[in-house]
LOZAVO-48327 format. One record per residue (C-alpha): residue in one letter; x, y, z. Coordinates in steps of 0.02 Angstrom, whole numbers, padded with zeros to 5 digits, always signed. Example, Ala and Ser with C-alpha at 12.3 -4.5 7.8 and 13.67 -1.06 7.14 Angstrom:
a+00615-00225+00390
s+00684-00053+00357
This chain:
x+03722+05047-04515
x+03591+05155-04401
x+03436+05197-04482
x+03387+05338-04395
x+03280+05401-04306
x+03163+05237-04300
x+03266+05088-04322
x+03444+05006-04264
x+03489+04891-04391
x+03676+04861-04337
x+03737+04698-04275
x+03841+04764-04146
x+03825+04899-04009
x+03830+05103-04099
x+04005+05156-04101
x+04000+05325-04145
x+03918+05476-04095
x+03777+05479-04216
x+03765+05303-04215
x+03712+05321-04017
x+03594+05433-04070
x+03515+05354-04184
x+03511+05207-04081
x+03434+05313-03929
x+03334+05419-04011
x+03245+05247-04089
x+03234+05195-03914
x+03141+05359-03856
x+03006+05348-04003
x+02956+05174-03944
x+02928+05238-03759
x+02852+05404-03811
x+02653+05324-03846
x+02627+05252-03670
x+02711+05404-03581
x+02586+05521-03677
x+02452+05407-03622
x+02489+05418-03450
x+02498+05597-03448
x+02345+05613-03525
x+02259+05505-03377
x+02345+05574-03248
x+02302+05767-03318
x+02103+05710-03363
x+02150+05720-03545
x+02073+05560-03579
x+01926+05524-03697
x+01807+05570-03537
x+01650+05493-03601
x+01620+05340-03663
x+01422+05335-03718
x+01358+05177-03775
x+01282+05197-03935
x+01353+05334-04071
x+01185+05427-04065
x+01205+05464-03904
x+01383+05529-03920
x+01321+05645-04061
x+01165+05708-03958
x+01280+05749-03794
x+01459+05759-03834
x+01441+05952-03830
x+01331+05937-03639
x+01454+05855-03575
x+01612+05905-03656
x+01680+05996-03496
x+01646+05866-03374
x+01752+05724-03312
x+01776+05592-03178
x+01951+05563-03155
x+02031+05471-03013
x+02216+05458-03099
x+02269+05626-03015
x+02222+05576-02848
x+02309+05416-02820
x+02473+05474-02884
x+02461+05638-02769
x+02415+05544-02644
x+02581+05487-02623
x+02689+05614-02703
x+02656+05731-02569
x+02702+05648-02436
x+02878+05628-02506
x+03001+05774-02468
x+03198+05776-02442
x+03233+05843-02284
x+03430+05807-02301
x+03579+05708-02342
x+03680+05632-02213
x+03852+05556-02212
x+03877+05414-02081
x+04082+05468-02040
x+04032+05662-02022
x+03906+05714-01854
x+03730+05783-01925
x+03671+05824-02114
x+03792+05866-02234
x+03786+06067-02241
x+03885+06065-02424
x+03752+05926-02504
x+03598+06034-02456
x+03694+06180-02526
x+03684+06094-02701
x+03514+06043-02682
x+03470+06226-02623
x+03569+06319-02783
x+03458+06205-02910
x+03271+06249-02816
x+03272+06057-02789
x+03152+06087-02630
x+03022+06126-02760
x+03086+06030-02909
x+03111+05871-02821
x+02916+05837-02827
x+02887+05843-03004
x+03055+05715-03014
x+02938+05615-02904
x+02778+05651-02988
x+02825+05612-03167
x+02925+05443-03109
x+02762+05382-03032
x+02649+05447-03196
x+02768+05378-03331
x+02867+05276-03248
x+03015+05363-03267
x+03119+05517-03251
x+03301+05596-03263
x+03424+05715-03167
x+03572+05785-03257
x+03700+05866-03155
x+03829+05969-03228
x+03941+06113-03200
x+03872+06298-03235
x+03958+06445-03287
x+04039+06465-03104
x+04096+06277-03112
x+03959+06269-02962
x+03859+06102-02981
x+03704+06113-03084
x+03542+05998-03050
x+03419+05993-03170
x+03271+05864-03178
x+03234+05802-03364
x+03057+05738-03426
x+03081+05554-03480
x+03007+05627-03645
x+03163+05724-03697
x+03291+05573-03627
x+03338+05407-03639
x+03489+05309-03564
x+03569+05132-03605
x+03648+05027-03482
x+03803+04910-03486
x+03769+04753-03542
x+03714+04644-03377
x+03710+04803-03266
x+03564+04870-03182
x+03660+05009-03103
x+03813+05086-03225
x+03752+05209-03393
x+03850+05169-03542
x+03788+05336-03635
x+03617+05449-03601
x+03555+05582-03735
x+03448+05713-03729
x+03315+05780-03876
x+03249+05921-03850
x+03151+06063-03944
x+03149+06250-03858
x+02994+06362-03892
x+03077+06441-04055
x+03063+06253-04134
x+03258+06236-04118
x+03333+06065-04099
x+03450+06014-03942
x+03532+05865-03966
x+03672+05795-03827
x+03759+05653-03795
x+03849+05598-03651
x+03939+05422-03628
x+04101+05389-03501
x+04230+05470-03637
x+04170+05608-03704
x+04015+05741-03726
x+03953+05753-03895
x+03837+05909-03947
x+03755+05965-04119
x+03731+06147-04160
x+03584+06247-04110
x+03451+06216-04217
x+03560+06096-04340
x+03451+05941-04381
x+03590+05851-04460
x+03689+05756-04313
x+03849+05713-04400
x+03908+05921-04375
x+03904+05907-04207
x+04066+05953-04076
x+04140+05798-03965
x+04240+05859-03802
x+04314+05749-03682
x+04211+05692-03526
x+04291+05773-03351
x+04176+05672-03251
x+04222+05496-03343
x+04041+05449-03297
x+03890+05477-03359
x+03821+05614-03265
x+03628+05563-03276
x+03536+05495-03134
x+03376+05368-03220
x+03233+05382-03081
x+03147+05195-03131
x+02961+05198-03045
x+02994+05008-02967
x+03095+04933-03088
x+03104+04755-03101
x+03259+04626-03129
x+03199+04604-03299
x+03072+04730-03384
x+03052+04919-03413
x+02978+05038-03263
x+02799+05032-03263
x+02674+05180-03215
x+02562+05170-03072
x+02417+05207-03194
x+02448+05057-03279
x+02318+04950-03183
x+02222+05082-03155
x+02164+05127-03319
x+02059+05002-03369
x+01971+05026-03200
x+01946+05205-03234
x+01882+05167-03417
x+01742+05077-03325
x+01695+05220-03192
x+01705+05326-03376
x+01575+05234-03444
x+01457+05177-03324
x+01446+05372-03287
x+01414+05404-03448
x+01278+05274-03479
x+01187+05356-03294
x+01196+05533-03393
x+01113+05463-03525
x+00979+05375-03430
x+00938+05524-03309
x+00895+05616-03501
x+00813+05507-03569
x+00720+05386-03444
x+00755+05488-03246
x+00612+05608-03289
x+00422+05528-03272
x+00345+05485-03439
x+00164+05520-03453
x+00032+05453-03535
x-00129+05455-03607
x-00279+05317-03680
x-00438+05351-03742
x-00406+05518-03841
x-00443+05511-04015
x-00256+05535-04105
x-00256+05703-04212
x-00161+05690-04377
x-00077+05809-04484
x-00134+05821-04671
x+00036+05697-04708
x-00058+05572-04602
x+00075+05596-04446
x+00024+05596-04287
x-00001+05787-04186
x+00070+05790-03998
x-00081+05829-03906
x-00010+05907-03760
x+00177+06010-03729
x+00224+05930-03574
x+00310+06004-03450
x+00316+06049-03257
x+00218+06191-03252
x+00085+06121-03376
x-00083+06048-03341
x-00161+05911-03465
x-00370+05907-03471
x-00472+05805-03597
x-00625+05834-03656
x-00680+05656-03674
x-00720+05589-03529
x-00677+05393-03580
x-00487+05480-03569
x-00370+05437-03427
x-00200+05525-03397
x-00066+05414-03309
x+00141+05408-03288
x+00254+05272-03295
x+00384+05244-03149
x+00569+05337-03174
x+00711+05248-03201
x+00828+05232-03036
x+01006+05265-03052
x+01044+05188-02906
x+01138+05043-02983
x+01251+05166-03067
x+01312+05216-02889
x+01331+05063-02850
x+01430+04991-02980
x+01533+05165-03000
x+01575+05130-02782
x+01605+04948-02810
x+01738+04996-02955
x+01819+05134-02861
x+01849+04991-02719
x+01932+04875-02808
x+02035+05059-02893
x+02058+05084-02715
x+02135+04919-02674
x+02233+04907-02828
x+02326+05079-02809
x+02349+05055-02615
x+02238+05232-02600
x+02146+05244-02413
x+01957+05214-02468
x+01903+05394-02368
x+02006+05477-02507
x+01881+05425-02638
x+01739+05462-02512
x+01678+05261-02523
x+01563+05214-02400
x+01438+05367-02400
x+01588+05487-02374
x+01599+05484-02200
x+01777+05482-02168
x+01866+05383-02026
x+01948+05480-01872
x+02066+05414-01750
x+02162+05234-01761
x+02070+05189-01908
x+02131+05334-02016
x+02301+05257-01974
x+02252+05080-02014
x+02155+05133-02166
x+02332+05233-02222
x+02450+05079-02174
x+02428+05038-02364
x+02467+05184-02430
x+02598+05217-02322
x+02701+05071-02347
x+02690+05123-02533
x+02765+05288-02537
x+02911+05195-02397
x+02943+05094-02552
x+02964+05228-02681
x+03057+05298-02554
x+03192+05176-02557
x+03222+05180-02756
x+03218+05372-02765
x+03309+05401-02600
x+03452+05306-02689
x+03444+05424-02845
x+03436+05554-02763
x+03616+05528-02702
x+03696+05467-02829
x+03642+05643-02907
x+03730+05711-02745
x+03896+05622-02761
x+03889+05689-02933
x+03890+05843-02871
x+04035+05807-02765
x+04114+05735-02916
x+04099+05903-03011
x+04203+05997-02855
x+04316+05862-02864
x+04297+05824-02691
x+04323+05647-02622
x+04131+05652-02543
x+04095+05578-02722
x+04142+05414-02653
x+04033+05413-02512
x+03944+05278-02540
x+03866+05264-02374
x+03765+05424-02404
x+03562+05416-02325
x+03437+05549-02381
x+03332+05580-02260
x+03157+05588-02294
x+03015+05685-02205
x+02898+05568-02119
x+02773+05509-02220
x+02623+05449-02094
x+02512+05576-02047
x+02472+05589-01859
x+02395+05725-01715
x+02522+05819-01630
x+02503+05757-01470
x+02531+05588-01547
x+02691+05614-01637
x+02777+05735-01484
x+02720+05595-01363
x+02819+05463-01459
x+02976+05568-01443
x+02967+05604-01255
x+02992+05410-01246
x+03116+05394-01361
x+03211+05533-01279
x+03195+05432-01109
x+03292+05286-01216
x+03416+05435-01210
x+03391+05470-01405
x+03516+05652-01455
x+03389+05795-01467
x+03457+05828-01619
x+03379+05668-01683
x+03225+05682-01605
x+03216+05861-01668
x+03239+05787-01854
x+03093+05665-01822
x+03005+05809-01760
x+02999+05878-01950
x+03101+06017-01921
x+03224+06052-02059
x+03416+06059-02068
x+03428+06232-02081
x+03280+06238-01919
x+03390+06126-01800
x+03576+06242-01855
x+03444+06382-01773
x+03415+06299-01630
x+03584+06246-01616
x+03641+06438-01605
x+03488+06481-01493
x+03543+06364-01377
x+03700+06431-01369
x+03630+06598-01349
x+03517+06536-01198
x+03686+06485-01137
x+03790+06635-01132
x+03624+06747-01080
x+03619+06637-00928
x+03795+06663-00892
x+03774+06836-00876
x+03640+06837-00755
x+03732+06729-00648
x+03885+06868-00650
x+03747+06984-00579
x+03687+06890-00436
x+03754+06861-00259
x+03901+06731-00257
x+03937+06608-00152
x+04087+06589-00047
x+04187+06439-00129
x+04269+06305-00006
x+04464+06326-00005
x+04426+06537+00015
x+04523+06654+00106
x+04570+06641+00306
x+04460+06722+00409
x+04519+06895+00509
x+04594+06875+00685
x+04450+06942+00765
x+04344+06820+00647
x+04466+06680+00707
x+04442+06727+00890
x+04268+06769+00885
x+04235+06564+00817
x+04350+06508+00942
x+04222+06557+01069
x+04079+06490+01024
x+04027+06347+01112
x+04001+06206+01068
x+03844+06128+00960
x+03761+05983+00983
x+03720+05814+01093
x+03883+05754+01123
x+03981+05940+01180
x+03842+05958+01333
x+03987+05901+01452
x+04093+06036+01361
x+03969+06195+01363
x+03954+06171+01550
x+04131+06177+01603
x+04134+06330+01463
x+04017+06417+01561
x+04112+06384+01736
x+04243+06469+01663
C-alpha cells in the first residue's frame, strides 16, 4: 500500500485517488529542500556571512547582520525581463488571435506571466492550471512548484498522467486536488484525511496543468539557474567577509612604542599607557622612547579575488560582465554592449523556446474549455517581444530595409514592439485617415473625366475654328487665313 505522505511502497503505479496522493505528495516533499534553497539565494536569504573563525562570527554577526552581497537576483532578472508575450498567432487565420489574448487578458497574465518565468528559472520549475470559472469563461492561474507536482506517462516527456495540488490558505486550511485524464478528485476544506474527498468526472479528458521545466533534459529533473552559481557566490560570501574582518582588525595603523618602562597593575598585568585614537597625541617623558606604526593591511587582494570570482559567475550564468560592474565599472557603449549581450541574449532565446511552447498548450486549453476546435491548433506561435536591446535609430533603420524586401507593415509594426491591441489602433486610424481624405477630395475642384458630356454647339463650332497647332498644319493655317 501507500505510505503517505513520505513514502510509495507499492509495486505498481497508485490506482486510486488517495493512492495518487500519497504517491505525489511523497514526490513534492523530496523536491521541496532544493526549491527553498533557491529561493533563499535568489531573495538574499542565504547565510550572508561566512567569517572564518567562530570568534569572529560572535564579535560581528550583529555589525553585519543587515548587510549582504548577493548576485543570485541579478542574473535571473537579467533575463526574466526581457521576456514578455506580446501574442498568440495562428498560422491558417491573418494576424494574432484576438480570442487567445482575450484569455490571457481575463487572468492578468500580462503581469502574471513574469513570475511563471521568474520562479521556472529560480526553482526550476513552475505550473499553470487552467480551468473554467463560475461563468464557464477560461481561468489561468500560475501555481508555485511548491504547492504542485505532476507525473508523466510512462516513456512520455510531453502527456500528464495525473497533477495535484497541496495547498494551505492563510486560515491554516488544507486544499488538496487531484486531477488525472478521468476524473477530478477534491477533499473537503480543511479535512486532513484524504479518503473523504468528492471524485467528479473530468470534462476536459486531459489533465489541465501546463509543467513549465527550466531546460529540462531527456533524462533528469529541471535544474535552477542558481545551481552553478551558488557555490560561486559562497566564495564572493566569504572572501567579503574575511576583508570585513581584516579592515577591523588589521586596515587601521597599529602603533607602537620601545623604550618606556611598562606600568603594571597591583595583579602584575600590564597598564595601556596611552588611549589611542585619531585625535590623540602620544609624548614620553623618557627620552630613550621612540613612537613608531606598523604598515596597514591592503585589501586590495580581496577586490581582486571578489572581481576574478564574479568573472567566472559572469561566464557561467551567461550575465554581460558591465552588469556586475567588472572591469572598474565603466560600462561599454555602442557595438560592444551588443557583443557583450550576445550571451545573454541567446539565453533568454532559449528559455524562450521551452516556455513559448507552454505557454500555448495553456492556450489550447483554454480553447478546450469553450469547446472550440482552436484546441487542436497545434501550429500555434507565441510571439515574444524582442529581447536584444538596441537605440532607436538602430532598430527603425532595420525595418525601413526590411520593408524595401516588401515586408506587411503589419509585421514590421509587430517587430516594432507595438502590441496587438496598438496595431488593431492603427488599423482603425488608418482607416480613419482614409475616409477623412475622402472627404476633402469631395470639397475640392474636380476634374473633367474623359468619356464626359458633348460639348454645346457653339462650343462645337467655336473648336472647329481654331486653327491648327503645330509643325506639320503650317501649310494648313495659311490657306485658313486666305480664306
Amino acid at each position: 500500500m501507500i505510505v503517505p505522505p513520505n513514502g510509495y511502497a507499492a509495486a505498481g503505479p497508485p490506482e486510486s485517488p488517495t493512492d495518487w496522493l500519497a504517491y505525489l505528495y511523497g514526490k513534492l516533499t523530496d523536491q521541496l529542500p532544493d526549491m527553498f534553497r533557491y529561493a533563499e539565494y535568489y531573495e538574499g536569504e542565504h547565510q550572508r556571512l561566512a567569517f572564518s573563525q567562530a570568534r569572529f562570527k560572535a564579535e560581528f554577526r550583529e555589525v553585519f547582520e543587515s548587510w549582504r552581497d548577493n548576485f543570485c537576483g541579478l542574473i535571473i532578472d537579467s533575463a526574466t525581463e526581457r521576456m514578455t508575450v506580446d501574442a498568440f498567432r495562428i498560422p491558417e487565420s491573418p494576424g494574432t488571435d484576438k480570442d487567445a489574448w482575450e484569455f490571457w487578458q481575463r487572468s492578468s497574465m500580462d503581469v502574471l506571466s513574469n513570475a511563471v518565468h521568474l520562479d521556472a528559472m529560480v526553482q526550476g520549475r513552475a505550473y499553470v492550471l487552467v480551468w473554467a470559472d463560475k461563468e464557464g469563461e477560461p481561468s489561468i492561474l500560475p501555481v508555485s512548484a511548491e504547492n504542485m507536482v505532476v507525473q508523466y506517462k510512462p516513456g512520455s516527456r510531453t502527456e500528464l498522467e495525473a497533477a495535484a495540488r497541496f495547498f494551505m490558505d492563510d486560515w491554516g486550511r488544507q486544499w488538496v486536488t487531484l486531477w488525472t485524464e478521468d476524473y477530478v478528485y477534491e477533499t473537503k476544506r480543511g479535512e486532513a484525511e484524504w479518503e473523504d474527498g468528492a471524485k467528479r468526472p473530468n470534462p476536459l479528458g486531459v489533465v489541465p496543468v501546463v509543467p513549465f521545466h527550466n531546460r529540462s533534459r531527456l533524462s533528469g529533473d529541471p535544474y535552477s539557474d542558481l545551481a552553478n552559481v551558488i557555490p560561486i557566490q559562497d566564495a564572493i560570501n566569504k572572501t567579503v567577509s574575511d576583508a570585513l574582518t581584516a579592515s577591523e582588525f588589521a586596515a587601521f595603523p597599529q602603533r607602537y612604542v620601545t623604550g618606556l618602562e611598562i606600568v603594571e597593575d597591583d595583579q602584575g598585568n600590564p597598564v595601556e599607557p596611552f588611549k589611542v585614537a585619531v585625535d590623540k597625541l602620544l609624548q614620553a617623558e623618557d627620552p630613550q622612547a621612540k613612537f613608531g606604526q606598523f604598515e596597514a593591511a591592503s585589501l586590495s587582494n580581496y577586490c581582486d579575488l571578489v572581481g576574478l570570482l564574479l568573472q567566472h559567475m559572469s561566464s557561467i550564468s551567461r550575465t554581460p560582465p558591465h552588469y556586475f560592474l567588472v572591469n572598474g565599472g565603466a560600462a561599454p557603449s555602442g557595438e560592444s554592449i551588443i557583443s557583450a549581450e550576445a550571451g545573454l541574449v541567446a539565453k533568454v532565446r532559449e528559455r524562450m523556446l521551452h516556455f513559448g511552447e507552454a505557454w500555448e498548450k495553456v492556450i489550447r486549453l483554454c480553447f478546450a474549455v469553450k469547446r472550440d476546435e482552436r484546441a487542436k491548433a497545434f501550429a500555434m506561435e507565441t510571439v515574444w517581444r524582442d529581447p536584444e536591446y538596441r537605440t532607436e535609430a538602430q532598430h527603425i533603420d532595420a525595418l525601413l530595409k526590411l520593408k524595401q524586401l516588401n515586408v506587411p507593415e503589419e509585421q514590421l509594426w509587430s517587430d516594432a514592439g507595438y502590441t496587438p491591441s496598438q496595431i488593431s489602433a492603427f488599423r482603425e486610424m488608418r482607416k480613419d485617415d482614409a475616409r477623412a481624405a475622402a472627404e476633402v477630395q469631395k470639397l475640392g475642384p474636380q476634374q473633367q473625366q474623359p468619356g464626359g458630356s458633348a460639348p454645346s454647339e457653339a462650343k462645337a463650332a467655336q473648336m472647329a475654328q481654331k486653327s491648327p497647332q503645330g509643325n506639320s498644319g503650317n501649310v494648313n493655317r495659311k490657306l485658313s487665313e486666305k480664306k
